[in-house]
N, C-alpha and C positions, 0 to 999 in steps of 0.2 A: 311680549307686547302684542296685542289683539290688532288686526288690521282694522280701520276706520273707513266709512263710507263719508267722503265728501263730497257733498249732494249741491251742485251750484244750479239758482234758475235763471232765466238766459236776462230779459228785457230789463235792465239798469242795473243788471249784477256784472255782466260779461260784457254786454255792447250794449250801448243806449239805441236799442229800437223802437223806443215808445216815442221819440220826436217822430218816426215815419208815421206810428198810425196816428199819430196827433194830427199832421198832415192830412194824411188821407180820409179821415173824419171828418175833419175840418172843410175840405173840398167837399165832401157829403154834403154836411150841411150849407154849407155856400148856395149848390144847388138848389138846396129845399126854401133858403133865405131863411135859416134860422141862424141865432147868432151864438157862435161855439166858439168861448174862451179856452185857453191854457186853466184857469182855477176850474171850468164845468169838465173840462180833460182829466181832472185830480178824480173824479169819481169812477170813470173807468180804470182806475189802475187792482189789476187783478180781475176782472170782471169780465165776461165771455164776452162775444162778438156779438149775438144777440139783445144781450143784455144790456151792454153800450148802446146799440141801435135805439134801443125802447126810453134810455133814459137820453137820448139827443133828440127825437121825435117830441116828448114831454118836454121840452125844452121850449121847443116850439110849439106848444098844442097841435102836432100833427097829427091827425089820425090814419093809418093804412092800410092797406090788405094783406095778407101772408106774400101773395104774390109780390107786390112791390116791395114787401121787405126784404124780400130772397131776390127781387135786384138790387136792392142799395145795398146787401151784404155782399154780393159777389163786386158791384162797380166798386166797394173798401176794398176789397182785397186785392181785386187787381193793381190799382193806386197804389197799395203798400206793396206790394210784391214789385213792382214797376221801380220803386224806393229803393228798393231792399239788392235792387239788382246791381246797382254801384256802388253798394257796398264793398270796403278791403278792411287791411286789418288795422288800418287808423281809425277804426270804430273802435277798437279795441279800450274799454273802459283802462286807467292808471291801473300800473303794478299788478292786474289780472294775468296776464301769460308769468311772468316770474311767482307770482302765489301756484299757477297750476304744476311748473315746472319743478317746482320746491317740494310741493305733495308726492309727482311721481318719482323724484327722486328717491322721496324717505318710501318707496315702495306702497303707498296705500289704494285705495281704493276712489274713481272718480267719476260721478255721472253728473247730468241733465235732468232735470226734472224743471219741465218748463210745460206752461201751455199754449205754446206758441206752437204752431202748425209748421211752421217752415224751420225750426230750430237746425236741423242740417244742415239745408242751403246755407243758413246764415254762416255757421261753423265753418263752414266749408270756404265760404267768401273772405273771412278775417282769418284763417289760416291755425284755427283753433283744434278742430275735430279730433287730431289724431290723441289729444290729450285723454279723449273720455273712453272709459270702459264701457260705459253703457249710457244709452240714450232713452230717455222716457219721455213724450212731447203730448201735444195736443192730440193726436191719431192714437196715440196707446192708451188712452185714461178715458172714463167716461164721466167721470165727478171733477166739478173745479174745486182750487183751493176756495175754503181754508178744509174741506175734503183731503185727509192727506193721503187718500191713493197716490199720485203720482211719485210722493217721495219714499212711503212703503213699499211701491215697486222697485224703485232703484237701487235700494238698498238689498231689497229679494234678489235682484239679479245679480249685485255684487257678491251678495254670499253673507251680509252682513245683517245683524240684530240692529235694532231700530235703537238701542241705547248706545249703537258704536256708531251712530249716525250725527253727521251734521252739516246743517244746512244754511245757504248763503240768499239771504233773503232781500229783497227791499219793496216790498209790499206786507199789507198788513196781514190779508189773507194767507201768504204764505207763509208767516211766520204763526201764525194760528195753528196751520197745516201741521208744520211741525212739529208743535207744542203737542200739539192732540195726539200724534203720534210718538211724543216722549223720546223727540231726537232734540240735539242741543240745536238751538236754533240764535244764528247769530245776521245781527240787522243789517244792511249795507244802504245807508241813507242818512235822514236826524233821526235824533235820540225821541223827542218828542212823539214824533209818527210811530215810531217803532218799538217803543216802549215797554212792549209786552216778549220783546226779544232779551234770549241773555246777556247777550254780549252785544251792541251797538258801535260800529266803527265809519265814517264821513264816506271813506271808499277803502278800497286795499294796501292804498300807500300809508294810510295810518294803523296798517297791522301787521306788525313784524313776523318774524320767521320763528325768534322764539315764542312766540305765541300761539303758533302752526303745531311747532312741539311741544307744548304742553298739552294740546288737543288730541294730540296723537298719541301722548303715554299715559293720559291718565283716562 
């Protein structure tokens, strides 16, 4: 039996940290008096920090200077990281620690491939970390998804071929990411959004153990 890389990415796969930056956006734009929904929220999902900025500025017809944008990017991330800091492991998404727990038992292989900057901390706060073999986050990659550096690398580190790979998605880019790189790529969201993923499941408690096992022997 060939070892498998299972490749999980952190923001609504593992712990739901996407209500912090929704937050912390959202208090962005407050300041600026633009008006930022939960549906204008739906467009940053998978999308860099900059690239969020630009499309909530366009929201507003704001215009800025590099400078001010490199302070509304650092005033986000303080916000979130200030969020992020009460975190425990009641974030912990359903049936996530029993799915990771399950993998390392049958002996395989587990990382991270997130583009999240803080993906440690976070680990570290909900009581997760000691699960992963390896760590690939925002500081190690220089391409976003659907780029699938980040999940090519993790697999590199595991020791593993990108066809014994598979990855835990709920965004569309990362499951692009995937694809592109010809790992199985399985949804963790709706069907509809994700569509382009092989395998679609609500969250982890609707994905059995033998299900785990057949990913792992075939």
């Amino acid at each position: 039996m060939s070892k498998k890389a299972f490749i999980f990415d952190l923001d609504g796969v593992i712990v739901d940290t996407a209500k912090y930056h929704f937050m912390a956006w959202q208090k962005l734009a407050d300041s600026l008096d633009i008006l930022f929904t939960p549906e204008h929220n739906e467009e940053l999902k998978g999308v860099s920090r900059v690239r969020s900025l630009e499309i909530i500025l366009g929201l507003g017809n704001v215009t800025a200077t590099e400078e001010e944008k490199q302070k509304w990017l650092t005033q986000k991330n303080e916000d979130y990281l200030s969020y992020i800091e009460k975190m425990d492991d009641s974030e912990i998404l359903p049936d996530v620690r029993e799915t990771l727990e399950f993998i390392k038992e049958k002996g395989q292989g587990i990382a991270l491939g997130s583009a999240s900057k803080n993906a440690r901390p976070i680990l570290e706060k909900v009581g997760l970390l000691h699960f992963f073999d390896v760590i690939v986050d925002g500081n190690d990659v220089t391409n976003a998804k659907p780029d699938p550096e980040v999940f090519v690398r993790a697999s590199k580190l595991l020791g593993v071929s990108n066809e014994d790979a598979i990855v835990f998605e709920d965004s569309v880019a990362g499951i692009q990411a995937a694809n592109i790189a010809g790992m199985l790529s399985i949804g963790i969201g709706e069907k509809s959004v994700l569509k382009e993923a092989k395998y679609c499941f609500p969250n982890f408690l609707h994905m059995d153990t033998s299900f785990i096992e057949t990913l792992i022997k075939n």
